[in-house]
mmCIF file as gemmi writes it, N, C-alpha and C atoms, coordinates in Angstrom:
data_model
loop_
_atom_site.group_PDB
_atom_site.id
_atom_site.type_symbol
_atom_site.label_atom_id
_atom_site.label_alt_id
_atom_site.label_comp_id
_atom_site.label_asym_id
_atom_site.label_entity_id
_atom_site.label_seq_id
_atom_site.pdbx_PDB_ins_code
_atom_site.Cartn_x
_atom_site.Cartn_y
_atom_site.Cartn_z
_atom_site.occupancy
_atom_site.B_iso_or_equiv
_atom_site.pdbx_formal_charge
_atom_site.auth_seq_id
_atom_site.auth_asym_id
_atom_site.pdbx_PDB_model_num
ATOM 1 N N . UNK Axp A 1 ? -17.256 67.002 47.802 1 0 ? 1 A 1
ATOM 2 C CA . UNK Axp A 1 ? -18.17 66.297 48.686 1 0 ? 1 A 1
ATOM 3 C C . UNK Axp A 1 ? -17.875 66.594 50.148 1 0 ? 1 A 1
ATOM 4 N N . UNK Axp A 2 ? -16.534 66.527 50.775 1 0 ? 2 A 1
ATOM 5 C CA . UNK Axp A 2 ? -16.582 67.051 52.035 1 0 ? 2 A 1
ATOM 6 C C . UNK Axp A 2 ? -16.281 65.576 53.17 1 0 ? 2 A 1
ATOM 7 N N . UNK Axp A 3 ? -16.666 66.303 54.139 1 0 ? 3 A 1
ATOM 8 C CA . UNK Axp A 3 ? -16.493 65.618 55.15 1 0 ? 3 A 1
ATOM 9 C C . UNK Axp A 3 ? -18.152 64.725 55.413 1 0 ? 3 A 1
ATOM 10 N N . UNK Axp A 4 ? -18.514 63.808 55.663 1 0 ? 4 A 1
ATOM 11 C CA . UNK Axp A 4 ? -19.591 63.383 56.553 1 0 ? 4 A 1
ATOM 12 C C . UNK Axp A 4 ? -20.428 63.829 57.477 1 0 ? 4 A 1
ATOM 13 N N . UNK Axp A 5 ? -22.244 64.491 57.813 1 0 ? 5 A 1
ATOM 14 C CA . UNK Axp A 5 ? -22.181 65.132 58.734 1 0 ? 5 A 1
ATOM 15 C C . UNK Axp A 5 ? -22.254 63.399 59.965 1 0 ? 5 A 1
ATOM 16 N N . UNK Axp A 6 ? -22.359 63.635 61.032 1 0 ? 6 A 1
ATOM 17 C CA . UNK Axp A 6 ? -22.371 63.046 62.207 1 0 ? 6 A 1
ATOM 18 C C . UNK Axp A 6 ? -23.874 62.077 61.766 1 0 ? 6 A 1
ATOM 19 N N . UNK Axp A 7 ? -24.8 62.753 61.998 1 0 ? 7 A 1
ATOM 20 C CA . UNK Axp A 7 ? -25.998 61.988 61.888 1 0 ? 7 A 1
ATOM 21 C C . UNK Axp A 7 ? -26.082 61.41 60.271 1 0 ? 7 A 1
ATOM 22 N N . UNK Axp A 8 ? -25.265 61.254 59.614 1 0 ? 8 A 1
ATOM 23 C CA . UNK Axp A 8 ? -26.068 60.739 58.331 1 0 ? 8 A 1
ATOM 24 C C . UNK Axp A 8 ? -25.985 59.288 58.357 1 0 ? 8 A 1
ATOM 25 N N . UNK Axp A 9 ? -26.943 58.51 57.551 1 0 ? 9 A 1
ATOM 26 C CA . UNK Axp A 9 ? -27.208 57.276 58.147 1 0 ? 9 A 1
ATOM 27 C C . UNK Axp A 9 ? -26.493 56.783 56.567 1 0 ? 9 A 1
ATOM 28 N N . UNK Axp A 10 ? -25.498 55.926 56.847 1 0 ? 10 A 1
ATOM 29 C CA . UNK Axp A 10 ? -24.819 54.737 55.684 1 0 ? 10 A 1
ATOM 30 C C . UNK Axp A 10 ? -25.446 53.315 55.786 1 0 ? 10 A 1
ATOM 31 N N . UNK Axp A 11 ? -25.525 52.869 54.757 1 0 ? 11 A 1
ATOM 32 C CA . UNK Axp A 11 ? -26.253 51.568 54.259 1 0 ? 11 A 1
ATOM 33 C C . UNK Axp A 11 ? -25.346 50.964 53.169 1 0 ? 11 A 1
ATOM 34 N N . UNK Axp A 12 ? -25.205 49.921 53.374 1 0 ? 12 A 1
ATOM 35 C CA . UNK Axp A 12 ? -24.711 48.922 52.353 1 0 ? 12 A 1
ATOM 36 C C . UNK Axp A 12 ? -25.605 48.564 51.155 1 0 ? 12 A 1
ATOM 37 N N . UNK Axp A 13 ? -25.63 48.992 49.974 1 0 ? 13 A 1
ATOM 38 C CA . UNK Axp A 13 ? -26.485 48.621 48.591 1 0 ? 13 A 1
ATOM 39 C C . UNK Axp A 13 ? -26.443 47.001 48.938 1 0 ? 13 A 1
ATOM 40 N N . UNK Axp A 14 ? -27.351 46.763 47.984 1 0 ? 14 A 1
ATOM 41 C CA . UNK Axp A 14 ? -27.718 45.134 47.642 1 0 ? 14 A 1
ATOM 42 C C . UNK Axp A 14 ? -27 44.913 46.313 1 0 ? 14 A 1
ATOM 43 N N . UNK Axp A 15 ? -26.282 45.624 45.713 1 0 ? 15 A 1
ATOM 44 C CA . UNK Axp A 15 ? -25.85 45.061 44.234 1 0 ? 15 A 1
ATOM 45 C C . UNK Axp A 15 ? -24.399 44.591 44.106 1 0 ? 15 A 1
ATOM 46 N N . UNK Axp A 16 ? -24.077 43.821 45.072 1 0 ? 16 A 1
ATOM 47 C CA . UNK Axp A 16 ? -22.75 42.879 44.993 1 0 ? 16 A 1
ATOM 48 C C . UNK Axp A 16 ? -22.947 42.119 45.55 1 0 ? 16 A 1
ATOM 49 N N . UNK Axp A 17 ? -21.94 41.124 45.706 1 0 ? 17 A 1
ATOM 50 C CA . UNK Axp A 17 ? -22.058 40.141 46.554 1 0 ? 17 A 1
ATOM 51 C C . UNK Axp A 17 ? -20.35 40.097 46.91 1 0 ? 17 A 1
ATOM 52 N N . UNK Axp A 18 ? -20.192 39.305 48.547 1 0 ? 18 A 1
ATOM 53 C CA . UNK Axp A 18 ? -18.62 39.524 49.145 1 0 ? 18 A 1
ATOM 54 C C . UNK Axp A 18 ? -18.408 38.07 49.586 1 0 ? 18 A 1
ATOM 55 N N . UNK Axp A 19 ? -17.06 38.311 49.7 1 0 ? 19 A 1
ATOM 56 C CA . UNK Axp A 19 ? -16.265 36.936 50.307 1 0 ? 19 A 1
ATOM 57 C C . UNK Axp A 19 ? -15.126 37.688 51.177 1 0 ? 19 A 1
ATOM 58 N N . UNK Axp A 20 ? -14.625 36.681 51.758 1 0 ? 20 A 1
ATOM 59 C CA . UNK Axp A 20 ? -13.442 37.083 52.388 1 0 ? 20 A 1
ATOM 60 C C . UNK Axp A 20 ? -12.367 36.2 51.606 1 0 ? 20 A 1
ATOM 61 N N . UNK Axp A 21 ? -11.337 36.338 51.415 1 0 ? 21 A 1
ATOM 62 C CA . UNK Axp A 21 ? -10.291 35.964 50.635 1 0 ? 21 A 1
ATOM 63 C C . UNK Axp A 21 ? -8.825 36.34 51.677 1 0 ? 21 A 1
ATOM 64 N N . UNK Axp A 22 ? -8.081 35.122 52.032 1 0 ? 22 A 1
ATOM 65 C CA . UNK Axp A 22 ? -6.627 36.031 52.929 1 0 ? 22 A 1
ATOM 66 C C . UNK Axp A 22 ? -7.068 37.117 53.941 1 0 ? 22 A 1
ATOM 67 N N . UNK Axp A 23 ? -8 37.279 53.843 1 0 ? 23 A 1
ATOM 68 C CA . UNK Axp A 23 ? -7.937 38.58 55.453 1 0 ? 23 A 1
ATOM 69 C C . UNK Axp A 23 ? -8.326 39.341 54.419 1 0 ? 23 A 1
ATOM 70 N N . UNK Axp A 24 ? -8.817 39.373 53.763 1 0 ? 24 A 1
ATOM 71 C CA . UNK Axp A 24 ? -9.727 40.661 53.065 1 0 ? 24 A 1
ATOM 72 C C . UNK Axp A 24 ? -11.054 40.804 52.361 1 0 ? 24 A 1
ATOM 73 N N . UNK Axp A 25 ? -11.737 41.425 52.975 1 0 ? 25 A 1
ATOM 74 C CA . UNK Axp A 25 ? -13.029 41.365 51.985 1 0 ? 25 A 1
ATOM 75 C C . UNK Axp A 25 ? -13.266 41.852 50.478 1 0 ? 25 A 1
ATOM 76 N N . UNK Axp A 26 ? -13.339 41.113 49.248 1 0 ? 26 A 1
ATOM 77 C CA . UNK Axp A 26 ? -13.87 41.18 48.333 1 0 ? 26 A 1
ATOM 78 C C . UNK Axp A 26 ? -15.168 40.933 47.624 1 0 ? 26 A 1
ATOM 79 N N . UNK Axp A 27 ? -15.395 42.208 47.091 1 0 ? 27 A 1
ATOM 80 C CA . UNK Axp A 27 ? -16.74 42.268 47.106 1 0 ? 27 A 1
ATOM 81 C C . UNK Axp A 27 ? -16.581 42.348 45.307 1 0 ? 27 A 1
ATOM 82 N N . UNK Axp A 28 ? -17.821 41.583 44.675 1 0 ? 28 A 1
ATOM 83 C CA . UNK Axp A 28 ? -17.879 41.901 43.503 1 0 ? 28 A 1
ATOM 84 C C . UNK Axp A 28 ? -19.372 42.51 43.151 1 0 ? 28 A 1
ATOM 85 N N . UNK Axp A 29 ? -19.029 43.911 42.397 1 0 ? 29 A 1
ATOM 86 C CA . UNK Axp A 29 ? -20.164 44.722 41.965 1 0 ? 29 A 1
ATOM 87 C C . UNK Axp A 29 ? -21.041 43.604 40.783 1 0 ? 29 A 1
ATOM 88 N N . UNK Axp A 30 ? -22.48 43.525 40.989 1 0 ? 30 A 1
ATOM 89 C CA . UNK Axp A 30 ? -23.204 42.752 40.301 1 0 ? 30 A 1
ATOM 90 C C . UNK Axp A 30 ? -23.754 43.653 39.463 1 0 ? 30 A 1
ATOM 91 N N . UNK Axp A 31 ? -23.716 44.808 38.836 1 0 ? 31 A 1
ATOM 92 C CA . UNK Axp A 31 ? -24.353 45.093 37.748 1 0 ? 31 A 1
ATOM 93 C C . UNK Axp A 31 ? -22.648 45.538 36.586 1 0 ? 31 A 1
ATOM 94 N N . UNK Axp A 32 ? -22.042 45.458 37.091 1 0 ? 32 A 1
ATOM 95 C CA . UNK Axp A 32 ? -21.241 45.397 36 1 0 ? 32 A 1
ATOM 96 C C . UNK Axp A 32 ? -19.672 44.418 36.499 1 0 ? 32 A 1
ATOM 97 N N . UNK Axp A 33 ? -19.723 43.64 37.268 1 0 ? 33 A 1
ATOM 98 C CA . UNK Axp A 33 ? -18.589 42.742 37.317 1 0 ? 33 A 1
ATOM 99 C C . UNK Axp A 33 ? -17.49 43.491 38.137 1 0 ? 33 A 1
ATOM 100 N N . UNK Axp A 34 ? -17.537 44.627 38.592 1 0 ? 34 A 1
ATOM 101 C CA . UNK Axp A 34 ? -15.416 45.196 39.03 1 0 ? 34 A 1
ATOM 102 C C . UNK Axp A 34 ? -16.181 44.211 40.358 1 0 ? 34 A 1
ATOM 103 N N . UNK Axp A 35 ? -14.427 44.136 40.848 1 0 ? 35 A 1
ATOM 104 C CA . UNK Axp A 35 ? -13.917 43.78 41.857 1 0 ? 35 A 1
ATOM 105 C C . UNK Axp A 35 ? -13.544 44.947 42.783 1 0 ? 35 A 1
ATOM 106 N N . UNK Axp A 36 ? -13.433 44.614 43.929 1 0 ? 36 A 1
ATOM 107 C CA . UNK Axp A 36 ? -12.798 45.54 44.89 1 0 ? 36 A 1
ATOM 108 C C . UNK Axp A 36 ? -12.595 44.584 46.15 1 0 ? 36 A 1
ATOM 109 N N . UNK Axp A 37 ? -11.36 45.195 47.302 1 0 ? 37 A 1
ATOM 110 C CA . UNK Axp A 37 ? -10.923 44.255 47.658 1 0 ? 37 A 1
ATOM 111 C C . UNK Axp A 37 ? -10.568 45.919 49.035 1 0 ? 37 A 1
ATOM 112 N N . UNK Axp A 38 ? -10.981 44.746 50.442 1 0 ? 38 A 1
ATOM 113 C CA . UNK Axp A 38 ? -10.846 45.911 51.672 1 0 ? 38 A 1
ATOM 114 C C . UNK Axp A 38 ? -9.781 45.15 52.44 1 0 ? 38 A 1
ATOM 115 N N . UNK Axp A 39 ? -9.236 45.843 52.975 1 0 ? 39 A 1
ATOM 116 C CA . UNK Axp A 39 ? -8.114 45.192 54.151 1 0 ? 39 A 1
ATOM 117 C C . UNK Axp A 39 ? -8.136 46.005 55.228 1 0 ? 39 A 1
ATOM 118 N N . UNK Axp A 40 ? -7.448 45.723 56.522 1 0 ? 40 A 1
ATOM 119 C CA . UNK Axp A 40 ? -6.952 46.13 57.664 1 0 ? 40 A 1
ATOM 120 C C . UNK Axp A 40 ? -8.606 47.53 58.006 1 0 ? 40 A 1
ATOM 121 N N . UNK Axp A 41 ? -8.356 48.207 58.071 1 0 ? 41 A 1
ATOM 122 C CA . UNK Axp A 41 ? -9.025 49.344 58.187 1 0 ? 41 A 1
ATOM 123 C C . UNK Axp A 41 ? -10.567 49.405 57.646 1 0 ? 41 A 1
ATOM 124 N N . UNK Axp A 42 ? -10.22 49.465 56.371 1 0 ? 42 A 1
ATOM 125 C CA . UNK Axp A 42 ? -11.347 49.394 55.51 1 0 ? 42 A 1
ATOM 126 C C . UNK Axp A 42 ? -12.673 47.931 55.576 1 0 ? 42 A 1
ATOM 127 N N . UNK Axp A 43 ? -11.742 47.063 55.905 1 0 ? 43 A 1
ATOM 128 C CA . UNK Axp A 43 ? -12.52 45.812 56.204 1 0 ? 43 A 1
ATOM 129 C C . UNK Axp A 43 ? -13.361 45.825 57.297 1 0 ? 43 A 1
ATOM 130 N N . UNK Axp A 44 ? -12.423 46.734 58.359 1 0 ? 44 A 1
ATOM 131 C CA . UNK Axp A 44 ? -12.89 46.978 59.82 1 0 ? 44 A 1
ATOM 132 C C . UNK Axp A 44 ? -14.292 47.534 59.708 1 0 ? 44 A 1
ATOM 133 N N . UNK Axp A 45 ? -14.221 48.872 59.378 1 0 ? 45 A 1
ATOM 134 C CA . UNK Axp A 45 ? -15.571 49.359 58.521 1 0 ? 45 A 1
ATOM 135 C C . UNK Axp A 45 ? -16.384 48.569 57.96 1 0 ? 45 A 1
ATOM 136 N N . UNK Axp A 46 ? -16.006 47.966 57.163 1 0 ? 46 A 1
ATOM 137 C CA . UNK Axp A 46 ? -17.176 47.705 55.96 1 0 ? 46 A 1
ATOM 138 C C . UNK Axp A 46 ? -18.341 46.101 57.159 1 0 ? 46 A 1
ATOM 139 N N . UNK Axp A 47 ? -17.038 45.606 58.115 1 0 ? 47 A 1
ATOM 140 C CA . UNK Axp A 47 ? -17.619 44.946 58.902 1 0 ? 47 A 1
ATOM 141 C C . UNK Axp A 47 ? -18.676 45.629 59.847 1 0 ? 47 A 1
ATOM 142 N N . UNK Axp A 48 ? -18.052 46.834 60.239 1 0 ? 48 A 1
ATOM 143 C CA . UNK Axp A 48 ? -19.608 47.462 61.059 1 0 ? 48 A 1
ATOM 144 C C . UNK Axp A 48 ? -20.712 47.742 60.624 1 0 ? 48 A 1
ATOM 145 N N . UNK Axp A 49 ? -20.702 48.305 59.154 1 0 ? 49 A 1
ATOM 146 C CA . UNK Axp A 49 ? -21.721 49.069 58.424 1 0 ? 49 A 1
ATOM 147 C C . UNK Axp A 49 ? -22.792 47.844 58.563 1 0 ? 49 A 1
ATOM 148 N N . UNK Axp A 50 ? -22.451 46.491 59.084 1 0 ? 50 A 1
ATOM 149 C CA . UNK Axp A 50 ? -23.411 45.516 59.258 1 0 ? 50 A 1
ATOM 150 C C . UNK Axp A 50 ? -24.501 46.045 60.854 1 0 ? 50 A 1
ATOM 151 N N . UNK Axp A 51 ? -23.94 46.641 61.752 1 0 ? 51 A 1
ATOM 152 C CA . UNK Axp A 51 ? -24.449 46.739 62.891 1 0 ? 51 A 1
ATOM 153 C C . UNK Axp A 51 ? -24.757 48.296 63.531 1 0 ? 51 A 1
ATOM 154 N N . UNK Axp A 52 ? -23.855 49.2 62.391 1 0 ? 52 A 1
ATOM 155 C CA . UNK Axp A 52 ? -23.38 50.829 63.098 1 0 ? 52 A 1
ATOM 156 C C . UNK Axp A 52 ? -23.883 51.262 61.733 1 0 ? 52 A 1
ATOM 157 N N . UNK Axp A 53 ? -24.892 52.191 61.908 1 0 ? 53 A 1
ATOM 158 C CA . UNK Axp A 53 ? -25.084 52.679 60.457 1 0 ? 53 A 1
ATOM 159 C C . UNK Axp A 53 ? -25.253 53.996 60.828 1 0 ? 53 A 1
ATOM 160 N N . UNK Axp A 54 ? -24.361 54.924 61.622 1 0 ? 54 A 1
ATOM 161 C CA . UNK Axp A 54 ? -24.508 56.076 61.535 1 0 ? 54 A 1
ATOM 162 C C . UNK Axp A 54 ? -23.186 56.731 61.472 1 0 ? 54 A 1
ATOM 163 N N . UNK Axp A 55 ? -22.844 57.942 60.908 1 0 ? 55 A 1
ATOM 164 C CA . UNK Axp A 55 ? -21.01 57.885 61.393 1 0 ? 55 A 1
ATOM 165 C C . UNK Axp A 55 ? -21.003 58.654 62.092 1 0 ? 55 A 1
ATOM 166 N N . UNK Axp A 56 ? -21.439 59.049 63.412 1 0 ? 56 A 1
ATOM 167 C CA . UNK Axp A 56 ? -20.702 59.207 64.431 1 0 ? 56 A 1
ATOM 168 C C . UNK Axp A 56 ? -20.832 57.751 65.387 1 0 ? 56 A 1
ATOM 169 N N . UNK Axp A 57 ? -21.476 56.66 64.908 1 0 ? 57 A 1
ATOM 170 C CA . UNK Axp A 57 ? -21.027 56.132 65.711 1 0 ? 57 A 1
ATOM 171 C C . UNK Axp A 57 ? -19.894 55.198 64.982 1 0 ? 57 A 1
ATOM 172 N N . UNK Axp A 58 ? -19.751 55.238 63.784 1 0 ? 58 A 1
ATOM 173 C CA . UNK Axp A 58 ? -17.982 54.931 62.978 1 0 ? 58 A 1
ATOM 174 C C . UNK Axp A 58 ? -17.082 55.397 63.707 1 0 ? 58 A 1
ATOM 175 N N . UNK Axp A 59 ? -17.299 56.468 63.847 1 0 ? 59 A 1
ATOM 176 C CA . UNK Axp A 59 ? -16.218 57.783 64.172 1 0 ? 59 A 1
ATOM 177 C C . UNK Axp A 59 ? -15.609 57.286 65.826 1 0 ? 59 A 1
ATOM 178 N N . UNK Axp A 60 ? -16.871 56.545 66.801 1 0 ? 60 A 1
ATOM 179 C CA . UNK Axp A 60 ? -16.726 56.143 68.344 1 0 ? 60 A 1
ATOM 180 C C . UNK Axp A 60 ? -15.598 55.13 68.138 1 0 ? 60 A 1
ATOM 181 N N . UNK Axp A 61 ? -16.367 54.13 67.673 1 0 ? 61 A 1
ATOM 182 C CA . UNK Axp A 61 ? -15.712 53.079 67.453 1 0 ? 61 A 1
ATOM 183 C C . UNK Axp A 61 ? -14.365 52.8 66.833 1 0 ? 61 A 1
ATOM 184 N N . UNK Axp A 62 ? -14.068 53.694 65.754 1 0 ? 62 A 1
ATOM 185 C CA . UNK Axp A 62 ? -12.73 53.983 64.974 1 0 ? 62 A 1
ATOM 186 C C . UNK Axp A 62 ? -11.809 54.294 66.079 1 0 ? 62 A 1
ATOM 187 N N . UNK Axp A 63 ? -12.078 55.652 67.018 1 0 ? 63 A 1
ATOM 188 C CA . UNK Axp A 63 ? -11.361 55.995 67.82 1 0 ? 63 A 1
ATOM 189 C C . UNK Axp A 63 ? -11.038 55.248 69.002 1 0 ? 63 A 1
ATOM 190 N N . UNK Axp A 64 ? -11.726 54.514 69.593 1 0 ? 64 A 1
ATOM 191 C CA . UNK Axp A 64 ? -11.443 53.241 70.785 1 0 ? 64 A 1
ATOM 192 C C . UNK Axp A 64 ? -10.426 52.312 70.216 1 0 ? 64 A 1
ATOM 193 N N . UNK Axp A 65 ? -10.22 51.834 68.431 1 0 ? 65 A 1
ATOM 194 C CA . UNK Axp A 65 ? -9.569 50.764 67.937 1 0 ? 65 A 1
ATOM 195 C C . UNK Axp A 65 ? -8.405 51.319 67.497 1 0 ? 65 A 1
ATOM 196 N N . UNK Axp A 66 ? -8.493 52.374 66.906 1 0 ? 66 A 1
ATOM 197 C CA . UNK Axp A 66 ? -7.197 52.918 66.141 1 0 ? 66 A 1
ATOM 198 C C . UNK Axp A 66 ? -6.502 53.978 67.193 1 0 ? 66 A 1
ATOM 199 N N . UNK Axp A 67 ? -5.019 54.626 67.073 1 0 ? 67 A 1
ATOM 200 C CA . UNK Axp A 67 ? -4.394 55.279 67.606 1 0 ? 67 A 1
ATOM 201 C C . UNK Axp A 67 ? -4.723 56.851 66.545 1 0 ? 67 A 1
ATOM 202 N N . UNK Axp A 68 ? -5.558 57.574 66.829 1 0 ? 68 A 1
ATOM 203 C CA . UNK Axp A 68 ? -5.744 58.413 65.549 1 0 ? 68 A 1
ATOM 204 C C . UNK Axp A 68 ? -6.464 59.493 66.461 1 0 ? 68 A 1
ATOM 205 N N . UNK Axp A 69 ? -5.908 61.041 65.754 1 0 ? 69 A 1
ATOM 206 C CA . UNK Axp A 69 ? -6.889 61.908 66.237 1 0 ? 69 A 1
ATOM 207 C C . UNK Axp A 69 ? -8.501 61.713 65.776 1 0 ? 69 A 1
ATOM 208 N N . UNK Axp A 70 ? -9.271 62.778 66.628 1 0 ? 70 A 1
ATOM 209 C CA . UNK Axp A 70 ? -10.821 62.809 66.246 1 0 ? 70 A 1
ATOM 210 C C . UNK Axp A 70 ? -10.782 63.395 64.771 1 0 ? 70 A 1
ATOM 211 N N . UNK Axp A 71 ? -9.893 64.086 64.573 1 0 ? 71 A 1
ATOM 212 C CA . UNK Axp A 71 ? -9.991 64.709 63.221 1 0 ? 71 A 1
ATOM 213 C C . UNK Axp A 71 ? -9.447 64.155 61.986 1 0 ? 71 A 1
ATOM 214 N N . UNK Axp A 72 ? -8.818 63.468 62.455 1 0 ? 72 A 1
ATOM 215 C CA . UNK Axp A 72 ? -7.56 62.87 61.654 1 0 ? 72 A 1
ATOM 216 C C . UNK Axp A 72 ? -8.891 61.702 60.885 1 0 ? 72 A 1
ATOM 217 N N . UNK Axp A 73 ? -9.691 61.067 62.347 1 0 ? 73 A 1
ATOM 218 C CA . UNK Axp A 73 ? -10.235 59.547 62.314 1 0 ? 73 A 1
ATOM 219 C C . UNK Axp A 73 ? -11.893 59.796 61.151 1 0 ? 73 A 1
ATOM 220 N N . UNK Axp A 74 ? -12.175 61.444 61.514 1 0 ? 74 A 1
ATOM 221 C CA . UNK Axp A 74 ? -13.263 61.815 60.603 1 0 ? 74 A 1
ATOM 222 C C . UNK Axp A 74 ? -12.607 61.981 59.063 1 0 ? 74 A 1
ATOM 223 N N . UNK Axp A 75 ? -12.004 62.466 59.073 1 0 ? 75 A 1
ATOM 224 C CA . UNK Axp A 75 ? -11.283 62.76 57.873 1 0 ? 75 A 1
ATOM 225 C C . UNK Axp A 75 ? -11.307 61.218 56.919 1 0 ? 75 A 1
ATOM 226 N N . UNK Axp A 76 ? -10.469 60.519 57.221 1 0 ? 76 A 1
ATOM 227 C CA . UNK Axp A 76 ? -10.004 59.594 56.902 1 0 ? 76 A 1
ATOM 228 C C . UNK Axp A 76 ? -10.931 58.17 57.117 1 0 ? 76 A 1
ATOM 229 N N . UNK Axp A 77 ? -12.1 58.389 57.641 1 0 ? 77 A 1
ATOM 230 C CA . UNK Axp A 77 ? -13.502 57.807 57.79 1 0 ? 77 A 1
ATOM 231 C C . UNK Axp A 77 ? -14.431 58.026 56.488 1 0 ? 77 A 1
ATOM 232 N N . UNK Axp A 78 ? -14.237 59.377 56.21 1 0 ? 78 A 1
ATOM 233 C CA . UNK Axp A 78 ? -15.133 60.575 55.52 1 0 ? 78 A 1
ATOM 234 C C . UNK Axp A 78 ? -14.8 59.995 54.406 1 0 ? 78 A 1
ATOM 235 N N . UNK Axp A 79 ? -13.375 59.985 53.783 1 0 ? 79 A 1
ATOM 236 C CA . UNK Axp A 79 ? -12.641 59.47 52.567 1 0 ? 79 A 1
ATOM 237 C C . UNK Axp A 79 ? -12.895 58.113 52.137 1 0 ? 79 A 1
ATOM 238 N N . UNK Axp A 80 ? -12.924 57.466 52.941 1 0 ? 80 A 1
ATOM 239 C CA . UNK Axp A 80 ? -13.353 56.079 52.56 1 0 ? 80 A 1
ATOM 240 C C . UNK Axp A 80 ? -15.307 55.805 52.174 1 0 ? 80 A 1
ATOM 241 N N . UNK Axp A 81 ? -15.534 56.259 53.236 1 0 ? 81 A 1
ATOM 242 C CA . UNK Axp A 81 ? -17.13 56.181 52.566 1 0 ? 81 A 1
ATOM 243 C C . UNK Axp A 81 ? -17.118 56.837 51.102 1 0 ? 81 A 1
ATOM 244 N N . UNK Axp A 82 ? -16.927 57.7 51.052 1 0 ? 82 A 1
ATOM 245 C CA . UNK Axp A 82 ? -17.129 58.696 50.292 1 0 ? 82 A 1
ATOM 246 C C . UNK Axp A 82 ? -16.867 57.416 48.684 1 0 ? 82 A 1
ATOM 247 N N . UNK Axp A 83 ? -15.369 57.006 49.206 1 0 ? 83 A 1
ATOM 248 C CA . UNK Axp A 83 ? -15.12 55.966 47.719 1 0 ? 83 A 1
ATOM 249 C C . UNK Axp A 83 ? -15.866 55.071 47.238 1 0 ? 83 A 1
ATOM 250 N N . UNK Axp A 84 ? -16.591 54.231 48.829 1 0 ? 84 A 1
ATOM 251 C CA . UNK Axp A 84 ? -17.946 53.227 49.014 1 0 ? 84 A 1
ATOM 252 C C . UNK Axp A 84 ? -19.108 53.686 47.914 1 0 ? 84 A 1
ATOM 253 N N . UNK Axp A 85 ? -18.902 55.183 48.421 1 0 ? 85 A 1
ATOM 254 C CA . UNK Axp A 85 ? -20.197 55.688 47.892 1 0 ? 85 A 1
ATOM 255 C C . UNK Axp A 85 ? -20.464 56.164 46.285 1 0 ? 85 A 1
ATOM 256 N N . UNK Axp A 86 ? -18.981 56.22 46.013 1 0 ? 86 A 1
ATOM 257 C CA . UNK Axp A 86 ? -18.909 56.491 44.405 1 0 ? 86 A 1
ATOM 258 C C . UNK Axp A 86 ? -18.718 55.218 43.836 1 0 ? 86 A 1
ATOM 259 N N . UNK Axp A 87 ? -18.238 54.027 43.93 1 0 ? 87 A 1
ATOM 260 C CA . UNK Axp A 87 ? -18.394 52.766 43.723 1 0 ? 87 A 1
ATOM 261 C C . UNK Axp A 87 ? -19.675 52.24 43.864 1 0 ? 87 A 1
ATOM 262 N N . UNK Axp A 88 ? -21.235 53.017 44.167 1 0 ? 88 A 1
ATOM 263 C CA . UNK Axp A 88 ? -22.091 52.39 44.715 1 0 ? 88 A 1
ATOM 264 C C . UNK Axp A 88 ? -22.23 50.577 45.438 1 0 ? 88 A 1
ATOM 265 N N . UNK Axp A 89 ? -21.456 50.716 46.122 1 0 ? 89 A 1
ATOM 266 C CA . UNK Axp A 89 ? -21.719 49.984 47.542 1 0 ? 89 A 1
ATOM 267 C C . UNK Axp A 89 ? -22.032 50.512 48.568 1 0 ? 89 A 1
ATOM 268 N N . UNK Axp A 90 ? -22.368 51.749 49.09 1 0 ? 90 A 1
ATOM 269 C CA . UNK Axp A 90 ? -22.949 52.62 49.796 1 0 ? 90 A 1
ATOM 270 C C . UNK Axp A 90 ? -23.788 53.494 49.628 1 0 ? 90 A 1
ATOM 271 N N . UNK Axp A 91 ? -24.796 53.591 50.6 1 0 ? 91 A 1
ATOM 272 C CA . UNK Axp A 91 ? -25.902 55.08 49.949 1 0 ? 91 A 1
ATOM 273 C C . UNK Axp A 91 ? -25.446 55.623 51.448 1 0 ? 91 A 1
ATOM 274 N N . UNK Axp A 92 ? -25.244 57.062 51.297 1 0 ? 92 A 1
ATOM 275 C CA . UNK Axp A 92 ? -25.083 58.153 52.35 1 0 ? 92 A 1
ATOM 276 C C . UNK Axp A 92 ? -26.185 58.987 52.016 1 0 ? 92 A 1
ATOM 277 N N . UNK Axp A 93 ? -26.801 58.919 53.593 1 0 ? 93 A 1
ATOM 278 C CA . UNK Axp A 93 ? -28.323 59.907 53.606 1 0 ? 93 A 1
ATOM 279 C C . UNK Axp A 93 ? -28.43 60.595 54.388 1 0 ? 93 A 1
């Protein structure tokens, strides 16, 4: 799958529903029950995808908050959607 291009637009699916639990968001998939559970980083994200739905502007924002190269911050941006997106809680377009 690769890296993310810049303009592709991420969206949060409708088929779970989330809570926060201890400082972490858990989300439970509604067509078949898993759990999944975001912290520190990942939470950070999954909180923007409410307001930032493009990843370069993930990619802005990652880099102003975290101590991380540009490459390092795509990379490791890229990887996480990517898991969103095979878990369908994300559509990448």
């Amino acid at each position: 799958m690769g890296e993310i291009k810049g303009d592709s637009h991420i969206s949060k699916n409708e088929n779970f529903v989330e809570t926060t639990v201890d400082g972490e968001v858990v989300l439970m998939h509604l067509d078949d029950g898993r759990f999944f559970s975001l912290s520190d980083t990942g939470k950070r994200i999954w909180e923007l995808l409410d307001s930032h739905d493009h990843f370069d502007e993930l990619v802005t924002i990652a880099l102003a908050e975290y101590n991380v190269s540009q490459e390092e911050c795509r990379q490791d941006l890229s990887d996480l959607l990517r898991d969103l997106e095979e878990r369908a809680l994300i559509t990448i377009a």
